[in-house]
LOVEX-712492 format. One record per residue (C-alpha): residue in one letter; x, y, z. Coordinates in steps of 0.2 Angstrom, whole numbers, plus 5000, padded with zeros to 4 digits. Layout:
! residues N
AXYZ...
This chain:
! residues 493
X498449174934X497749054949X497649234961X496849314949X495349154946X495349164966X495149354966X493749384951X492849224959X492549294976X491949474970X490249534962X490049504944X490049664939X491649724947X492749674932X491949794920X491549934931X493449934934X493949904918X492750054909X493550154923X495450124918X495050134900X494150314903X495450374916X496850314905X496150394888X495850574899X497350584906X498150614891X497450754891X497650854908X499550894903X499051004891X497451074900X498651114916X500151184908X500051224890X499151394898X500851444907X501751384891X500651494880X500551644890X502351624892X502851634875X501351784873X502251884888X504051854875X503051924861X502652084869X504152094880X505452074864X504152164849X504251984842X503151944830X503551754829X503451714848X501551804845X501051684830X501651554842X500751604856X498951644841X499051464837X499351384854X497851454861X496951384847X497551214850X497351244870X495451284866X495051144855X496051024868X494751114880X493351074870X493950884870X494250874889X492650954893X491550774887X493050654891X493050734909X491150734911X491150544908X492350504921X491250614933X489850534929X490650374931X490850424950X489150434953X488650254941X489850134944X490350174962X488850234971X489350164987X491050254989X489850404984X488550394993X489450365011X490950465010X490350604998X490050715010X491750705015X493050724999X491650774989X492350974991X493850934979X492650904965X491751044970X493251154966X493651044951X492151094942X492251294948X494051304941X493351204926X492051334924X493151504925X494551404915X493151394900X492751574903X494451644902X495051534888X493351604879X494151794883X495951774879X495351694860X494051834860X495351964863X496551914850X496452084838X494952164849X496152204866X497652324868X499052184868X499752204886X497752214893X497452054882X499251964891X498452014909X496851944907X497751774900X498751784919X497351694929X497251534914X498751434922X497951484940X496251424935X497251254928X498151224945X496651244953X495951104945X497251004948X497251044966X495350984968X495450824959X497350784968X496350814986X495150684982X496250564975X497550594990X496250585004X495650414994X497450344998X497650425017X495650475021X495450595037X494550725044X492850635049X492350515063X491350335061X489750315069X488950145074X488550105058X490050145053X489450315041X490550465043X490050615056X491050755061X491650775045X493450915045X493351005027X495251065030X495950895036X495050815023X495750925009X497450935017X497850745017X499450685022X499850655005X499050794996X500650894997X501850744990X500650704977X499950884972X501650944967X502350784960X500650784947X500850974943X502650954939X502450814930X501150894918X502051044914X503450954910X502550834899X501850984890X503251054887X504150884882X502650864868X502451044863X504451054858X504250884851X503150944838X504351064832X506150944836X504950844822X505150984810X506851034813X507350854807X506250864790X507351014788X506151184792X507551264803X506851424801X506851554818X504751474821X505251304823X506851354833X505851474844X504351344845X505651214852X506651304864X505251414876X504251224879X505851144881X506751244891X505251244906X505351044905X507051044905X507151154922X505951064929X506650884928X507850884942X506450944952X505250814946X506650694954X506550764971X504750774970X504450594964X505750534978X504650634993X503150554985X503850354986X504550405005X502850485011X501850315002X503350215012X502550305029X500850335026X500550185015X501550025019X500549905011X500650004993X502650054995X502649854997X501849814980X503049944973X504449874978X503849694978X504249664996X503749495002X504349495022X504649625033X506449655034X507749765036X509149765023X508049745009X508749744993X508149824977X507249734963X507449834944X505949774937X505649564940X504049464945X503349424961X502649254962X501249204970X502649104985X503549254987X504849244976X505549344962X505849294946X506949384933X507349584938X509049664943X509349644962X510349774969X510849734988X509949835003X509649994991X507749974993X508150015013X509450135009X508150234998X506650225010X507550265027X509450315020X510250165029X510049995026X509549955044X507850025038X506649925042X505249895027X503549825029X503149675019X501649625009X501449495021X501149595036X499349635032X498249495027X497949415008X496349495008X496949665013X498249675002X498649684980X498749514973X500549464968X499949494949X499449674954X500949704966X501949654949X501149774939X501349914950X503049884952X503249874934X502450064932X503450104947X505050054937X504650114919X504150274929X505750314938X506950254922X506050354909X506350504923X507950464922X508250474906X507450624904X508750714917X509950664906X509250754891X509050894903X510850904905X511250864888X510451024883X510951134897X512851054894X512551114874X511951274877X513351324888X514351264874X513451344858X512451484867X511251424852X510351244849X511651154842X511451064825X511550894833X510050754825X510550624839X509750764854X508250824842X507850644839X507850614856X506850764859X505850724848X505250534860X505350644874X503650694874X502850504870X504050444886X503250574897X501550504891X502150364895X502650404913X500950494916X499950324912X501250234924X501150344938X499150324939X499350154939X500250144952X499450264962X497750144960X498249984957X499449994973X498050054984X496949874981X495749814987X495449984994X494150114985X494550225002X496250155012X495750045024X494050115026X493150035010X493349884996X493049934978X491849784980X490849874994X490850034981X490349974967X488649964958X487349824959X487149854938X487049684930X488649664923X488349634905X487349804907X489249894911X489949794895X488649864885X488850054891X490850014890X490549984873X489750104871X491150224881X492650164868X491550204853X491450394860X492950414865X493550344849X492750464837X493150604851X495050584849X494750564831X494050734830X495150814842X496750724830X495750784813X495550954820X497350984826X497950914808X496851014800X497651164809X499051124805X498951114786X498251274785X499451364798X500951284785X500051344770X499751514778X501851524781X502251464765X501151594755X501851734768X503751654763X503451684744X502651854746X504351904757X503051954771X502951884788X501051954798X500651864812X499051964811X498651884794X497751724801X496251694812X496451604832X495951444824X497151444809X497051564792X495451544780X495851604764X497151724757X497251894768X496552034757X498052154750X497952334758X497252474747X498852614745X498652754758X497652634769X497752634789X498652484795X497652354805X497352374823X498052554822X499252664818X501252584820X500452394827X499252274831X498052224840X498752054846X500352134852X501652264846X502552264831
């Protein structure tokens, strides 16, 4: 508590709320970008199964997801606007001097936001208006346009935590400014595909959450089994992947960022033979209270030998480096990070290990309970992961280059509480609306199925893109199918 007195006395006033309304905004959005980077793929992957296999489940599937994935849209669309705005309002210095040089990964952000919009406005469009396999092509670019996104604001970010690509003048400003180098950062690639992975699998985890949900309340029907199985499958694949991934991430931080891979690991000294701490406190002396210390892993991870040498928090000065208290919480993320991961690669197998027993889901609560939590644990991981990615790089804005302090506004500082204020109070009703909405959904889609399941009829065609309105209106004797003669619009009976 002391550090932290020492630290908020000897930066501006207005520091602590600019930082904290950015936290609060980041932390709220990034719940968020899982679903608007992969639930895409995973919807025009279960659309491609409907056409592939004539099956009209996996098409109602794939109806309603894209409903969910536009209102999500609509959601991210003001969530992701405040955040940019924040840029501009709360860190004008960072902005105004080194713009010019990461500023391009914004610039793509916001084009891959803008043809995402339009393409998410045609495949809801097309639903009943295109021939089905036209409609599935014109939904191929949506993940593409998603990635795209990710890749702008993962260039920024990574050339935050290894800047490049521009010289300093005498005034220190950047000149000479390298668009490629400053784009491909050292750790672009590490971080890029360890974000992507992560939100796909997250996705998935809480898309066949949904439906593990309602397979527990006892709606074991072929929907809820389909639901389940396409989302969870993708995560599943993906999690000894996201294992590698996250491993080349924490060995390319370890080279290109000492100081950070320090806090992670709470590393006091410089050492070889440094052992691993699970979990435990650094204090502000150096020592570590509580935690799990497993001898001369941390070297054995970072180098694989223990004679790896490790750079300690000590080896840059106090100023330059995270306080103990925030070396403690990265390290904290760090850990809750990796064991959820895990844990999850364990469920991975537990379902591959069941379905090369039962070549079926098996009837097993214990794994759909647990696959039920899969999706809030990945949540959980995503918020960790951030955290660690900014809290380790203090109290650098731009790594080694600028302070937050030297970045942020000159606002009065109850000015930022008020706007703060202001900030939870939107985002509030804005999640509100978004939960309201997907409830709503919901309810109507389950009335629809239950209304289809006492008429002894199952039409996916029956309901609109954003959920049915009222009872479908009986066909006249002798009358034309809709959508045409032998199938529909949306796909092919």
């Amino acid at each position: 508590m002391l550090s932290i007195a020492v630290h908020l006395a000897n930066t501006p006033p207005q520091l602590l709320p600019a930082r904290e309304q950015m936290a609060f905004t980041l932390a709220m959005h990034i719940l968020l970008v899982p679903f608007g980077v992969a639930l895409p793929f995973i919807t025009v992957l279960m659309h491609y199964r409907a056409l592939r296999r004539n099956d009209p489940v996996a098409l109602l599937l794939a109806r309603r997801w894209s409903a969910v994935m536009a209102v999500q849209f609509a959601i991210g669309v003001v969530t992701g606007t405040v955040l940019s705005l924040e840029f501009g309002l709360l860190w004008p210095g960072m902005m105004g001097r080194w713009g010019d040089v990461f500023g391009l990964g914004f610039g793509v952000e916001a084009w891959a936001f803008f043809l995402e919009a339009v393409l998410i406005a045609v495949y809801l469009y097309g639903w009943r208006r295109l021939k089905p396999w036209t409609h599935w092509w014109l939904a191929v670019p949506l993940p593409l346009t998603a990635m795209l996104g990710a890749f702008g604001i993962v260039a920024a970010n990574s050339w935050m935590n290894t800047p490049q690509g521009f010289d300093l003048d005498s005034q220190g400003n950047p000149v000479n400014v390298n668009v490629r180098q400053a784009v491909f950062t050292p750790m672009f690639g590490p971080e890029y595909w360890h974000f992507v992975v992560a939100m796909f699998m997250t996705a998935g985890y809480v898309v066949a959450g949904v439906y593990a949900v309602g397979w527990l309340r006892g709606r074991r029907d072929r929907y809820h089994k389909l639901g389940f199985t396409v989302p969870f499958t993708v995560a599943a694949i993906l999690t000894p992947v996201q294992a590698f991934l996250g491993d080349s991430a924490a060995r390319a931080v370890f080279h290109k960022q000492p100081t950070k891979f320090a806090a992670m690991e709470i590393v006091w000294k410089t050492d070889t033979h440094v052992p691993e701490y699970v979990f435990g406190r650094l204090n502000g002396n150096g020592t570590i209270s509580g935690g799990i210390k497993i001898p001369q892993l941390d070297s054995m991870l970072a180098g694989f030998k223990p004679s790896t040498q490790v750079t300690g928090l000590t080896a840059v000065s106090a100023a330059d480096r995270p306080t103990p208290t925030q070396a403690t919480i990265v390290h904290w993320t760090f850990d809750i990070m990796a064991t959820i991961g895990s844990v999850l690669i364990l469920l991975a197998l537990w379902y591959a290990w069941l379905w090369w027993r039962h070549r079926d889901l098996p009837l097993n609560r214990w794994f759909f309970s647990c696959a039920a939590l899969a999706g809030a644990a990945c949540l959980v991981t995503v918020e960790c992961g951030w955290i660690t990615t900014e809290v380790g790089r203090q109290p650098w804005i731009v790594y080694n280059n600028m302070r937050v302090s030297q970045a942020v506004t000159s606002t009065h500082a109850s000015g930022i509480w008020t706007m703060f204020g202001i900030v939870i109070v939107v985002y509030v009703a804005v999640f509100a609306a978004f939960l309201a909405v997907v409830l709503k959904m919901r309810t109507r889609w389950r009335m629809a199925d239950e209304g289809a399941a006492m008429r002894g009829a199952f039409d996916p065609e029956a309901d609109t893109p954003y959920g049915p309105r009222g009872e479908p209106v009986p066909e006249e004797a002798g009358a034309a199918p809709r959508g045409g003669s032998g199938t529909t619009s949306g796909g092919a009976r």
